[in-house]
DODRENZA-777148 format. One record per residue (C-alpha): residue number from 1; x negated, z, y; residue in three letters. Coordinates in steps of 0.2 Angstrom, whole numbers. Example, Ala and Ser with C-alpha at 12.3 -4.5 7.8 and 13.67 -1.06 7.14 Angstrom:
BEGIN
r resi 1	px -62	pz 39	py -22	resn ALA
r resi 2	px -68	pz 36	py -5	resn SER
END
This chain:
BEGIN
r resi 1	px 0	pz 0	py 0	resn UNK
r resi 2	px -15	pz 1	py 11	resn UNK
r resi 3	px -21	pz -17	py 15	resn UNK
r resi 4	px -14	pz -22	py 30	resn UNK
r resi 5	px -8	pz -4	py 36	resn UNK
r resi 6	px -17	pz 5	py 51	resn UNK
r resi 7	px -15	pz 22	py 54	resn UNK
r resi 8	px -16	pz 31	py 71	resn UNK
r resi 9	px -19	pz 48	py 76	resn UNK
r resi 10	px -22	pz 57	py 91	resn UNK
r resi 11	px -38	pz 67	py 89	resn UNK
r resi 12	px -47	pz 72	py 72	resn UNK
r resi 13	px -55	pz 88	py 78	resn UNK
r resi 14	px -47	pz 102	py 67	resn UNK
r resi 15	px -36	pz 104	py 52	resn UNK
r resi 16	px -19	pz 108	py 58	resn UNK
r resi 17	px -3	pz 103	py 54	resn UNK
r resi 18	px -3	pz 85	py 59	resn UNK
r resi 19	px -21	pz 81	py 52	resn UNK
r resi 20	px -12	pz 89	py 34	resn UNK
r resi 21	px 3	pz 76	py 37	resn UNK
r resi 22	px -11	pz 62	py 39	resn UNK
r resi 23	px -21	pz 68	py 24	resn UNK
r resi 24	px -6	pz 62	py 13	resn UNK
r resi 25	px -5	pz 46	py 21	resn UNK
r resi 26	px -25	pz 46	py 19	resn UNK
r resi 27	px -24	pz 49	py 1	resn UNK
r resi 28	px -9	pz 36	py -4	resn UNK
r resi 29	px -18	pz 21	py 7	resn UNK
r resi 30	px -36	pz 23	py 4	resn UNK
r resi 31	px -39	pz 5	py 10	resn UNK
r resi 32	px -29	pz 7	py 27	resn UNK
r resi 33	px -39	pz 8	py 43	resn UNK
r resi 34	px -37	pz 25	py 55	resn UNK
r resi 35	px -40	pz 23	py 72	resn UNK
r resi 36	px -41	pz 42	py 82	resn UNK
r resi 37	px -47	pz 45	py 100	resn UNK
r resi 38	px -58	pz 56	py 94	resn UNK
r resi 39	px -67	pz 61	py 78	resn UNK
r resi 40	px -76	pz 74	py 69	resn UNK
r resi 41	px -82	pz 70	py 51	resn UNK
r resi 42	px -81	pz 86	py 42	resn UNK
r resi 43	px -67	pz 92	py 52	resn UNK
r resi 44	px -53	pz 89	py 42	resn UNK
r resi 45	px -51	pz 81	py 22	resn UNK
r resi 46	px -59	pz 73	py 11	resn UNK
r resi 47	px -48	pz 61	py 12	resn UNK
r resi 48	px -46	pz 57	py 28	resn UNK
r resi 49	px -66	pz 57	py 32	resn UNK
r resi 50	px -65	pz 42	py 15	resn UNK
r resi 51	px -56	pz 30	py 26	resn UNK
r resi 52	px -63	pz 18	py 39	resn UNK
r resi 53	px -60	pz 28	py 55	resn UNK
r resi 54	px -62	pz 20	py 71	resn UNK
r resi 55	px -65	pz 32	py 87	resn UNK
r resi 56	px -63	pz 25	py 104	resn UNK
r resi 57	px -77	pz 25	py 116	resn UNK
r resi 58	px -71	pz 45	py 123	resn UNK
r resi 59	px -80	pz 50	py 106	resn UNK
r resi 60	px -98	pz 46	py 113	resn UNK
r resi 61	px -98	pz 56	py 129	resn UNK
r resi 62	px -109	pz 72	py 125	resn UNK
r resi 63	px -97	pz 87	py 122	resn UNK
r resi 64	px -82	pz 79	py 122	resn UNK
r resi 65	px -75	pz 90	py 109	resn UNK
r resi 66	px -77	pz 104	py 120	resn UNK
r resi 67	px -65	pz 97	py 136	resn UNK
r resi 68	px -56	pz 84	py 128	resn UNK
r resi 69	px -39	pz 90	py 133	resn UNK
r resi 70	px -45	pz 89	py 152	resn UNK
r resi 71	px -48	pz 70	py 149	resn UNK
r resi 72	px -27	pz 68	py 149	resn UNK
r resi 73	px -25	pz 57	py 163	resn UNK
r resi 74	px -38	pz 45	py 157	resn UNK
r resi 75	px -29	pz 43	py 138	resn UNK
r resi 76	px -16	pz 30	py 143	resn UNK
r resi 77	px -31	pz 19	py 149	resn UNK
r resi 78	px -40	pz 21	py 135	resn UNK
r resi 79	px -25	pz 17	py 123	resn UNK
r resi 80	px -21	pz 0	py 134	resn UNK
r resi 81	px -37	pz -4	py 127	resn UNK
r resi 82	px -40	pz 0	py 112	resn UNK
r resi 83	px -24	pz 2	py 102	resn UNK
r resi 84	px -17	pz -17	py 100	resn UNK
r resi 85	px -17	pz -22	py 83	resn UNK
r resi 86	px -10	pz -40	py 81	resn UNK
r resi 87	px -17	pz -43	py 63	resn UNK
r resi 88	px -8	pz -29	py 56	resn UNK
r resi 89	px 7	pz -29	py 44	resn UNK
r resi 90	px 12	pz -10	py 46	resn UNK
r resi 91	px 8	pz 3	py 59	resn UNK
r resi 92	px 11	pz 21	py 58	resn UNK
r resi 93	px 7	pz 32	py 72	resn UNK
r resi 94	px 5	pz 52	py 69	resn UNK
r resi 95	px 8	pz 58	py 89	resn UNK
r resi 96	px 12	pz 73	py 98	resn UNK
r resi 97	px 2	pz 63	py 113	resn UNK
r resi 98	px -4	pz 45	py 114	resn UNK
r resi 99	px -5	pz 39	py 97	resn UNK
r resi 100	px 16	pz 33	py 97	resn UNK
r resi 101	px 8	pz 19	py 111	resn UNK
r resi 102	px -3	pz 9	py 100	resn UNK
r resi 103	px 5	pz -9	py 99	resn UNK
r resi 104	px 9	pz -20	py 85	resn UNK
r resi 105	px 13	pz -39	py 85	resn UNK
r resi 106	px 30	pz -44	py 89	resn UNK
r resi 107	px 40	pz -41	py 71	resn UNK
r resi 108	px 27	pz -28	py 64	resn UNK
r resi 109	px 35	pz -11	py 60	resn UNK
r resi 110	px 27	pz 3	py 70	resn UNK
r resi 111	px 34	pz 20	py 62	resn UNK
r resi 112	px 30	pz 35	py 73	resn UNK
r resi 113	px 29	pz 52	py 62	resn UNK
r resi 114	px 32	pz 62	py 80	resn UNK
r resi 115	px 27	pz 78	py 80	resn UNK
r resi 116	px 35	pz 82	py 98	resn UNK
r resi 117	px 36	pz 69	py 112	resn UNK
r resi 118	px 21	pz 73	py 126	resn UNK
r resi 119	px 21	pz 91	py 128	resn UNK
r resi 120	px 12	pz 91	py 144	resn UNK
r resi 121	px 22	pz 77	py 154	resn UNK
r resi 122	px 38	pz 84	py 148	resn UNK
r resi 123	px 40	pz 101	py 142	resn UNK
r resi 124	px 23	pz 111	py 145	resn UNK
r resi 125	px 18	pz 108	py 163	resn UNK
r resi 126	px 14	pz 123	py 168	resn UNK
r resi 127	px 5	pz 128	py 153	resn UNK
r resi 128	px -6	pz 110	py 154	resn UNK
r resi 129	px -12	pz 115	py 173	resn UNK
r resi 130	px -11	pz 135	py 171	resn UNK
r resi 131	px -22	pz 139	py 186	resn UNK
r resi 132	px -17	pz 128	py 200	resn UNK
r resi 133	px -1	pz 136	py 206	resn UNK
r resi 134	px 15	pz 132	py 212	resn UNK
r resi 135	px 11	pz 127	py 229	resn UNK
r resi 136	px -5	pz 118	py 238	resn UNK
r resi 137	px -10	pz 101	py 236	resn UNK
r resi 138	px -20	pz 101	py 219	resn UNK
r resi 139	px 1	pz 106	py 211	resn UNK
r resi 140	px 7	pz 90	py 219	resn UNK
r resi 141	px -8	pz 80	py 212	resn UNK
r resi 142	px -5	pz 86	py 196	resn UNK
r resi 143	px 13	pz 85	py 198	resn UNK
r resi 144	px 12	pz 65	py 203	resn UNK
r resi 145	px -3	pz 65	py 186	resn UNK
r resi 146	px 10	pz 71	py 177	resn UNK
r resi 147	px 26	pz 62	py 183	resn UNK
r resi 148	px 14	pz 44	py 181	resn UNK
r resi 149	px 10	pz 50	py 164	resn UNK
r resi 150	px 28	pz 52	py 157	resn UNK
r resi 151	px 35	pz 35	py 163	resn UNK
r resi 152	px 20	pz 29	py 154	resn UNK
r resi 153	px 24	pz 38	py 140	resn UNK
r resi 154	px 45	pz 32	py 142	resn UNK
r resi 155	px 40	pz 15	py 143	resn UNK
r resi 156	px 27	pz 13	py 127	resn UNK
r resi 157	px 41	pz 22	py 116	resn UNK
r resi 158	px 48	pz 5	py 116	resn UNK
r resi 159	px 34	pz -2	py 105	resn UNK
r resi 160	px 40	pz 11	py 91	resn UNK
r resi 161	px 52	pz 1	py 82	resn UNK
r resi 162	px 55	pz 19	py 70	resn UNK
r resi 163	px 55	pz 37	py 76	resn UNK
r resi 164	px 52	pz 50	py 62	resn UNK
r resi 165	px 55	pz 70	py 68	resn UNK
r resi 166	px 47	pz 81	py 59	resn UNK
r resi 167	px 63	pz 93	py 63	resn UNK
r resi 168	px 80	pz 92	py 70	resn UNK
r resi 169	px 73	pz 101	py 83	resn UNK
r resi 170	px 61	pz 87	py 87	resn UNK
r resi 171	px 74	pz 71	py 84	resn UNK
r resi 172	px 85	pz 80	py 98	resn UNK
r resi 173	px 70	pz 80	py 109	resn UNK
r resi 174	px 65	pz 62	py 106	resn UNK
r resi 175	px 83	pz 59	py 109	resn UNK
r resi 176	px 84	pz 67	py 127	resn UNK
r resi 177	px 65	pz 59	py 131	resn UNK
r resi 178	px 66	pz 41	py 125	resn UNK
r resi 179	px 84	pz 37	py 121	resn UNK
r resi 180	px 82	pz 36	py 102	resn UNK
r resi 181	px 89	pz 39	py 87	resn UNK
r resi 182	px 77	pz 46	py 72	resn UNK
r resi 183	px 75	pz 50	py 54	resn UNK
r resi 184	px 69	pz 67	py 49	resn UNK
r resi 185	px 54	pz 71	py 34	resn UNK
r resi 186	px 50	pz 89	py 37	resn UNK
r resi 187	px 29	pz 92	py 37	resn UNK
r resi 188	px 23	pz 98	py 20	resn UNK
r resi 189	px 19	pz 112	py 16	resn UNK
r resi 190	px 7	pz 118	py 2	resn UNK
r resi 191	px 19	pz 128	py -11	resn UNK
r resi 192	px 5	pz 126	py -24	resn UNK
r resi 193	px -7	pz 136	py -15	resn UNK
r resi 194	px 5	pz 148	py -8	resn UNK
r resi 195	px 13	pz 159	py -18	resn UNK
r resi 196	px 18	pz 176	py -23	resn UNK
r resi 197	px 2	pz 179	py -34	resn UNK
r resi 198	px -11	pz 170	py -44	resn UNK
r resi 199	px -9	pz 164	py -61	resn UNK
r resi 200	px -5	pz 176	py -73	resn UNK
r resi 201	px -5	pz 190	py -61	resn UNK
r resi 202	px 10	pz 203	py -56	resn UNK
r resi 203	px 16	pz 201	py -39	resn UNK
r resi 204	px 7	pz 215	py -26	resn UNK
r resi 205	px 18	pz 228	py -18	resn UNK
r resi 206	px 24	pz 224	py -1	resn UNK
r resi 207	px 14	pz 236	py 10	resn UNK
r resi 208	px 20	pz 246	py 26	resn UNK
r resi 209	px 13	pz 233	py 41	resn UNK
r resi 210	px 21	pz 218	py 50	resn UNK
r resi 211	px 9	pz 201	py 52	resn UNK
r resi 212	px 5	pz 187	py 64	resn UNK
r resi 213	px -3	pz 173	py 60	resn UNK
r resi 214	px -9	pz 158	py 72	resn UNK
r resi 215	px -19	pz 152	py 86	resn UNK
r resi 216	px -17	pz 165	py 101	resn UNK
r resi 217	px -9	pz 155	py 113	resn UNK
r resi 218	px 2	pz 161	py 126	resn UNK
r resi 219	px 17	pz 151	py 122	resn UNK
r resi 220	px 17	pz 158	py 105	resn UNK
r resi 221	px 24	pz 173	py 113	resn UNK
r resi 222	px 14	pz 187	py 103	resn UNK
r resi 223	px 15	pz 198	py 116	resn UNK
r resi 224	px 33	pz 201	py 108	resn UNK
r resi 225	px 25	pz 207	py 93	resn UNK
r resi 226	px 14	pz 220	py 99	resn UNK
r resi 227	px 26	pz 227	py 111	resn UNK
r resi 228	px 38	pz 229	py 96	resn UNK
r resi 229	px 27	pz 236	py 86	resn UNK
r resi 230	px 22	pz 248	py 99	resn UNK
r resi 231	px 40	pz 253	py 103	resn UNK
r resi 232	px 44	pz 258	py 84	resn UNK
r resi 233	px 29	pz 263	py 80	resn UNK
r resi 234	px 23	pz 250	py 66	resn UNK
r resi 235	px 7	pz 245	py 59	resn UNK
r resi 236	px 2	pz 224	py 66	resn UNK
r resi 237	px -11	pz 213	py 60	resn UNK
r resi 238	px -16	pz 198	py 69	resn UNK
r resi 239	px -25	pz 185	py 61	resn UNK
r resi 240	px -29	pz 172	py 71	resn UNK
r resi 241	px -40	pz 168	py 87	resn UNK
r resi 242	px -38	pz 159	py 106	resn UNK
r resi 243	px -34	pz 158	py 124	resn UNK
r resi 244	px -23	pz 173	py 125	resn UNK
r resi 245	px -33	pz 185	py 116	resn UNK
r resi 246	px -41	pz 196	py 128	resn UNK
r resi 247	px -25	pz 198	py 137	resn UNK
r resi 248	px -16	pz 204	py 121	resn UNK
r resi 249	px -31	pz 217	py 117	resn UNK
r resi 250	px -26	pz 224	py 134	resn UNK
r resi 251	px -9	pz 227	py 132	resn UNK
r resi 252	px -12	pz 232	py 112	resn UNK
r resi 253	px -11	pz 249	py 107	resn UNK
r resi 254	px -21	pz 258	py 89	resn UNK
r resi 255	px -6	pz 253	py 78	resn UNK
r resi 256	px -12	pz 235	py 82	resn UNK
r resi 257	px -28	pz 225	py 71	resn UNK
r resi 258	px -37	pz 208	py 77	resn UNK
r resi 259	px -46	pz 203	py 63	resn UNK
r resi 260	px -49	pz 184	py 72	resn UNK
r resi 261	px -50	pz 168	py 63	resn UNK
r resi 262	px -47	pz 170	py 43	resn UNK
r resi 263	px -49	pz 158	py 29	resn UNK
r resi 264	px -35	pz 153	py 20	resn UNK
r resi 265	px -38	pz 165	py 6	resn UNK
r resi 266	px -36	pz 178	py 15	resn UNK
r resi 267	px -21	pz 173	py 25	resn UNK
r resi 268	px -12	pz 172	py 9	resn UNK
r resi 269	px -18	pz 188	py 3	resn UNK
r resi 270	px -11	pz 196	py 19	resn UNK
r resi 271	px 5	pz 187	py 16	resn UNK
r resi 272	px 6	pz 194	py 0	resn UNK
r resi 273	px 7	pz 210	py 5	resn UNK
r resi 274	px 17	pz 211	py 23	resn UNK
r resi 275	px 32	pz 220	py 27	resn UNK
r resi 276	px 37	pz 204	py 35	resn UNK
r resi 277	px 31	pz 189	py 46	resn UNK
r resi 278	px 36	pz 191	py 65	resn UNK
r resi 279	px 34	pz 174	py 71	resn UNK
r resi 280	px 42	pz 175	py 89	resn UNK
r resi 281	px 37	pz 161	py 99	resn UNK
r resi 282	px 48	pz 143	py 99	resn UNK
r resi 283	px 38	pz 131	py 85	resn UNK
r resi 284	px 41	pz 111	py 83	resn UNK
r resi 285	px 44	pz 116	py 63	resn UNK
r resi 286	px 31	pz 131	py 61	resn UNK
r resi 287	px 21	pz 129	py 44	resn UNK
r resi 288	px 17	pz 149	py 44	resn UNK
r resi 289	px 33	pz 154	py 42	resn UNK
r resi 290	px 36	pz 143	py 27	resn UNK
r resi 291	px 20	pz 146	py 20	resn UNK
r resi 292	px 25	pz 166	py 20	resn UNK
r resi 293	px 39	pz 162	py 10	resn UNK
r resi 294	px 31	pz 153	py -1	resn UNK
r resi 295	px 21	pz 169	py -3	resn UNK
r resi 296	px 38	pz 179	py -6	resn UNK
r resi 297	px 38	pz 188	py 11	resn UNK
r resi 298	px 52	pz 187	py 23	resn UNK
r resi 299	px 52	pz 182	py 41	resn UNK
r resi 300	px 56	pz 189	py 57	resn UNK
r resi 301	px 57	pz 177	py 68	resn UNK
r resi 302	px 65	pz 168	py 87	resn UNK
r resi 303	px 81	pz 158	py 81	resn UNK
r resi 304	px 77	pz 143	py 91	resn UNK
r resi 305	px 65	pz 126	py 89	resn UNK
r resi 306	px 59	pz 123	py 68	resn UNK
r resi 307	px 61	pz 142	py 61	resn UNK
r resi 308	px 82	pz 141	py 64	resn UNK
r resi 309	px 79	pz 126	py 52	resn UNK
r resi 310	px 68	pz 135	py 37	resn UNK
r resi 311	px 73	pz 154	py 39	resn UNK
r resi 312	px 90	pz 157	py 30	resn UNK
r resi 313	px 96	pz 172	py 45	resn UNK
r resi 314	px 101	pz 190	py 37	resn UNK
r resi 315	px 120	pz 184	py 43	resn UNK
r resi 316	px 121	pz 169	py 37	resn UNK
r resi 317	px 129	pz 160	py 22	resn UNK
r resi 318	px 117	pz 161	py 8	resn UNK
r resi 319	px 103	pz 169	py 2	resn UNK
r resi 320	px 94	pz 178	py 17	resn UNK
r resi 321	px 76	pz 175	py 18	resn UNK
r resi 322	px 71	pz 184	py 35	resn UNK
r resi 323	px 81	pz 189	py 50	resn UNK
r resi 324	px 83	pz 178	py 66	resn UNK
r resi 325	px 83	pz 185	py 84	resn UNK
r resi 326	px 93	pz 175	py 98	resn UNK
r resi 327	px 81	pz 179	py 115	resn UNK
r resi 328	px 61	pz 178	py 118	resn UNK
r resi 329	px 62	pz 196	py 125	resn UNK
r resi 330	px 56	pz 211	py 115	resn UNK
r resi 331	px 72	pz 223	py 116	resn UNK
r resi 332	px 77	pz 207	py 105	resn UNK
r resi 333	px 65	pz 208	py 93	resn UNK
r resi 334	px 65	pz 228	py 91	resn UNK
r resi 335	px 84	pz 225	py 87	resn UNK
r resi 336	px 78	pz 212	py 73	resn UNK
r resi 337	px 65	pz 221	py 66	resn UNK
r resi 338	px 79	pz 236	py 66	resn UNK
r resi 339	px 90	pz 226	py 56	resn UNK
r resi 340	px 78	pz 219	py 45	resn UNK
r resi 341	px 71	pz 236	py 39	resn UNK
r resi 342	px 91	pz 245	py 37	resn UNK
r resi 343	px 92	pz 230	py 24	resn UNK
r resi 344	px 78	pz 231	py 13	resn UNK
r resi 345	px 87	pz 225	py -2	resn UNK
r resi 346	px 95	pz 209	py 7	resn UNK
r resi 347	px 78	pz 199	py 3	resn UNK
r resi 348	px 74	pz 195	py -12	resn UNK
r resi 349	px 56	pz 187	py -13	resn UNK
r resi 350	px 61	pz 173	py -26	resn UNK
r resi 351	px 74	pz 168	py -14	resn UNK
r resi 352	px 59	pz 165	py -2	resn UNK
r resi 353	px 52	pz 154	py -13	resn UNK
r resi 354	px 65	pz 143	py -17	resn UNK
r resi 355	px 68	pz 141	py 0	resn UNK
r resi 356	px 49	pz 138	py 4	resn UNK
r resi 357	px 49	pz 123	py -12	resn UNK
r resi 358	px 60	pz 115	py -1	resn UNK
r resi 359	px 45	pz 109	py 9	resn UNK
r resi 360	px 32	pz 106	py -1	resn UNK
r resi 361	px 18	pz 94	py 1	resn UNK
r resi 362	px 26	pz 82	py -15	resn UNK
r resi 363	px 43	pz 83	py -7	resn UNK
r resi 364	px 33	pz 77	py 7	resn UNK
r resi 365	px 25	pz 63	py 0	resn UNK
r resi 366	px 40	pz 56	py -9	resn UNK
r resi 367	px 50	pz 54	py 6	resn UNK
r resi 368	px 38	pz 49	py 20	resn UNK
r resi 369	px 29	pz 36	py 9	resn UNK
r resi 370	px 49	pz 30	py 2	resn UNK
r resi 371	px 53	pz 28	py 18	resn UNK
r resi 372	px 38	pz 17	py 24	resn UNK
r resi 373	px 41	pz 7	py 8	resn UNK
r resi 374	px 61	pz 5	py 15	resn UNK
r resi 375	px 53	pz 2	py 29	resn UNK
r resi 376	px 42	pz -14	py 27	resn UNK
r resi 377	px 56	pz -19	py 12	resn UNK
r resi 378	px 68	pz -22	py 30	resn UNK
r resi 379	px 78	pz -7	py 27	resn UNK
r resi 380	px 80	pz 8	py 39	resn UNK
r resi 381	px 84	pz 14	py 57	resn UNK
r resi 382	px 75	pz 1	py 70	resn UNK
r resi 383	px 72	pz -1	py 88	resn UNK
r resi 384	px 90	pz -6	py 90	resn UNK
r resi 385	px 94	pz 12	py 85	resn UNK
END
């Protein structure tokens, strides 16, 4: 399925979420070409790092992994450029940025796996340009960046002939950024890895503290957590590392561990063992909380954005697999956390895991790749959409 097909991704710098998407892709269409503004071999998979990868010029300016993100208003002009790719017979684009711009030839399917419409021209301004201020001429300037940026990014979504969310939550924003109509393949998640013990083994005992897990960024709102925490009186650990963490050590108390960046291991191990995830902050889809299901822990998390879509509430229909919480305050979460604990025999941990299997990495595969298959066959929600 390879020949012919090019692959686009923003950046290869990490292994996230979107670079585990891409790795199926990777691994079902070895002969497929990726081109990436910038790349770091060793960075992601196996897989990814087997294929012909082409970076653009950006990759050969010294440092540029470090400030890369500062470089915004110089992507769509980069992208004009480099990403036009009239010989191909499929493209599929993996973009919560640029990557949903590259251009086939009139005819040519260009699928785009959209992890979120351009956070920073439409939803995230403040965050992209924390610093500047709501006032003065450097906030218009980067108000005008901005405004230029998104009817750039309006415009190019008309060369995406069909839109794949990765959550409803996401095809309701495509809808109300670009107009469009678009099919949803939820991200995989690795169910083999995670689960509620190893081989052979006996499931641990839950043990009396609450867990984070992610990159410390502000938005993720895990100053909720603490608070919380603080106010009953529970144990927190938080695995995890970035931009907000000095501010959260401030405001943490003793009843609160940072234990920084983890390996995978011993993420799972952790989630093994929680009381419960709290996972407060509003998520495209939010692996983690799948991830701790699959581990037989239940989830505390913000009703809104991708965990309203893979946590079953307390109060729902169904098997309950964690407890949602309507506002990003921490009285809110305190009231969850409340609920969750006066019902300790309302979760049962295989419940978690069935849920969680609804996710998984094969699932994944089987639907993304039938759909590109539907796709090139003539089949499937086009532009007309």
């Amino acid at each position: 399925m390879g020949k012919g097909v090019v692959l686009v991704h923003d950046w290869l710098t990490g292994l996230r979420g979107g670079e585990k998407c891409l790795d199926v892709l990777a691994r079902a269409m070895p002969d497929a070409t990726l081109h990436t503004l910038l790349y770091r071999k060793g960075k992601t998979t196996a897989a990814i790092d087997s294929l012909r990868v082409v970076p653009s010029w950006l990759n050969r300016l010294p440092g540029v992994h470090r400030y890369y993100r500062g470089l915004l208003p110089v992507f769509p002009s980069v992208v004009e450029r480099a990403w036009r790719f009239p010989d191909a017979e499929l493209v599929v684009s993996m973009s919560h940025c640029v990557a949903k711009a590259a251009q086939a030839a009139s005819g040519v399917p260009h699928v785009s796996y959209c992890f979120s419409p351009m956070r920073y021209a439409w939803q995230m301004r403040q965050q992209y340009f924390e610093g500047v201020g709501a006032r003065g001429l450097k906030a218009r300037v980067a108000d005008a960046l901005l405004d230029r940026i998104r009817a750039w990014d309006l415009k190019t979504a008309d060369r995406v002939t069909h839109f794949v969310a990765i959550s409803d939550h996401i095809a309701r924003r495509i809808e109300e950024c670009y107009g469009r109509k678009s099919e949803v393949i939820y991200p995989p998640v690795d169910t083999d890895y995670y689960t509620p013990a190893a081989p052979g083994e006996k499931a641990p005992c839950r043990e009396d503290f609450y867990l984070v897990v992610s990159a410390l960024a502000p938005y993720k709102r895990f100053d909720l957590a603490i608070s919380a925490c603080q106010k009953l009186g529970r144990r927190l650990v938080v695995i995890g590392a970035g931009q907000a963490e000095a501010s959260l050590k401030k405001i943490a108390g003793p009843e609160t561990i940072f234990m920084g960046w983890q390996p995978d291991s011993v993420i799972r191990d952790h989630l093994r063992r929680t009381t419960a995830l709290l996972f407060p902050g509003e998520e495209d889809f939010g692996i983690v909380p799948v991830e701790a299901q699959a581990c037989g822990a239940p989830v505390i998390a913000l009703g809104r954005g991708g965990a309203a879509e893979t946590v079953r509430d307390l109060e729902g229909a169904g098997e309950a697999t964690g407890v949602l919480f309507e506002a990003p305050e921490v009285d809110s979460l305190v009231a969850a956390m409340e609920r969750f604990e006066q019902n300790p025999g309302a979760f049962d941990p295989q419940a978690a895991r069935r849920q969680a299997e609804r996710f998984s990495t094969r699932r994944f595969e089987l639907e993304l790749l039938g759909y590109l298959d539907r796709v090139r066959a003539g089949v499937g929600r086009s532009r007309a959409a």
